[in-house]
C-alpha positions as CSV (number, residue, x, y, z in Angstrom):
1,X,0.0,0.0,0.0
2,X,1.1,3.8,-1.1
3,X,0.7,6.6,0.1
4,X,-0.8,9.3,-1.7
5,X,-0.5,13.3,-1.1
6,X,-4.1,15.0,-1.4
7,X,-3.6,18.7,-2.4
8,X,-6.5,20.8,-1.8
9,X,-7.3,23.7,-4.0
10,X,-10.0,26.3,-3.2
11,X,-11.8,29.0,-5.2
12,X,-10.1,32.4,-4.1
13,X,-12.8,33.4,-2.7
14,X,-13.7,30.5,-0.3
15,X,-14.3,31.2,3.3
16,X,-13.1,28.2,5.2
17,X,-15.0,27.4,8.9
18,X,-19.1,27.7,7.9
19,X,-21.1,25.4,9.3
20,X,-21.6,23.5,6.2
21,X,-18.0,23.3,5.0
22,X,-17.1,22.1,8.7
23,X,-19.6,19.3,7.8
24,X,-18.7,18.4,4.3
25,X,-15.2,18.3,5.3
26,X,-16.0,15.8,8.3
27,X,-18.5,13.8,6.4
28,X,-15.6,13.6,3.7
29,X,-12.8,12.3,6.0
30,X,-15.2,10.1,7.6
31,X,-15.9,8.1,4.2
32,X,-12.7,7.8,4.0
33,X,-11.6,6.5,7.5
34,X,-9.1,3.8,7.0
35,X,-7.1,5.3,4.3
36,X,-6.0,8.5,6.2
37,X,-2.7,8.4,7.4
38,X,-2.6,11.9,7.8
39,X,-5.9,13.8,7.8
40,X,-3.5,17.2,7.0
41,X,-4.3,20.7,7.9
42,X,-6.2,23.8,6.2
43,X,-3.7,26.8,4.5
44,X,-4.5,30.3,5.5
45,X,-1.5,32.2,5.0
46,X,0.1,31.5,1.3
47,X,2.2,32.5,-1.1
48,X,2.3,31.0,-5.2
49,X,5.4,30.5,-6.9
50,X,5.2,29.5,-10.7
51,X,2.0,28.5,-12.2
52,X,-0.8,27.5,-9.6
53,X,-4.0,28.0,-11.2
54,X,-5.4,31.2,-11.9
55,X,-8.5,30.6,-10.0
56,X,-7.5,28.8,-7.1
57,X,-5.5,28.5,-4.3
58,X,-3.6,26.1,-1.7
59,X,-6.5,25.4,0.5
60,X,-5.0,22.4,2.4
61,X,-3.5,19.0,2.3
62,X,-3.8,15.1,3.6
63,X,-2.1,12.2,3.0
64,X,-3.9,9.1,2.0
65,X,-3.3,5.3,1.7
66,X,-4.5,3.4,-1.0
67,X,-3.2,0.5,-3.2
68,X,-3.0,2.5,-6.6
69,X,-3.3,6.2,-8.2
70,X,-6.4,4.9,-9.3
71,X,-8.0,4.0,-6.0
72,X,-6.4,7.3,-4.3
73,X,-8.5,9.8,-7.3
74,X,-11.3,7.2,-6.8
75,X,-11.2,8.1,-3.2
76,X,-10.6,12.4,-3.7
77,X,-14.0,12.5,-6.0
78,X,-16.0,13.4,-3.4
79,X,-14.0,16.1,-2.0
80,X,-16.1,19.3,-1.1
81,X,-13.7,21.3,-3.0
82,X,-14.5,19.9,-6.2
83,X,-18.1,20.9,-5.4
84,X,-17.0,24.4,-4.6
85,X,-15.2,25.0,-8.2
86,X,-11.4,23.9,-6.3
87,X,-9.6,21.0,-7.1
88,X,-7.7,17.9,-5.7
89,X,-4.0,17.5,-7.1
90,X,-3.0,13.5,-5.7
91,X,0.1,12.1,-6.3
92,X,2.1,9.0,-5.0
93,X,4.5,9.7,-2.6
94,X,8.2,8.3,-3.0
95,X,10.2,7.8,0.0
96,X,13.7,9.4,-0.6
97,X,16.4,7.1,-0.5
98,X,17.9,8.2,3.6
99,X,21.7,7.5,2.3
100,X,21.6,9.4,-0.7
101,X,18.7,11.3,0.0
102,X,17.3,10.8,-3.7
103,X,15.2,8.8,-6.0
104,X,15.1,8.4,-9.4
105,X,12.5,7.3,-12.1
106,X,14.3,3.7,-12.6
107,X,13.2,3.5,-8.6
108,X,9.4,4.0,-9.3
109,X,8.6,1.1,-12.2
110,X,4.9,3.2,-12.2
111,X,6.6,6.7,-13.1
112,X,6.8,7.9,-16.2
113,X,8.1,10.7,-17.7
114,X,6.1,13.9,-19.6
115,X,9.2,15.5,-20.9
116,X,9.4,16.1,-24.1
């Protein structure tokens, strides 16, 4: 089993803390109970660097297990944000090597590359 990065992004005009979010959020989590390793925190203070999406922003993050990509995005479609016009970015997470402190592509068989 993986684990899998969930990265939350919100409309820039999202309020965080209503009653409902509060309760999407929690109903959210909760259908997801044994796969959280990490049920993450909200962002309120941010900066971007690059290109982040013209109409969103870093609204929070969690870390979820799952057994492939495909089970970790089937498990982010019912994420409030995507209700709310956000998004979910989820990606595999790849332990760094702790000698060398890197990993390459050969590492990860499931990688591949989008260069062109």
């Amino acid at each position: 089993m993986s684990t899998y990065l969930f990265i939350y992004r919100s409309q820039k005009d999202y309020v965080p803390g209503s009653d409902d979010a509060l309760a999407a959020w929690g109903a959210f989590f909760e259908g997801m109970r044994s796969n959280v390793a990490d049920v993450g925190n909200p962002v309120f203070d941010r900066r971007e660097l690059g290109s982040c999406g013209a109409d969103t922003v870093l609204g929070g993050y969690s870390m979820i297990t799952a057994d492939s990509l495909d089970e970790a995005v089937g498990l982010a479609k019912d994420c409030p944000a995507l209700k709310g016009g956000g998004g979910v970015e989820v990606g595999e997470v790849t332990p760094l090597d702790s000698d060398s402190l890197a990993t390459t592509f050969a590492d990860h068989p499931s990688t591949t590359s989008t260069a062109a």
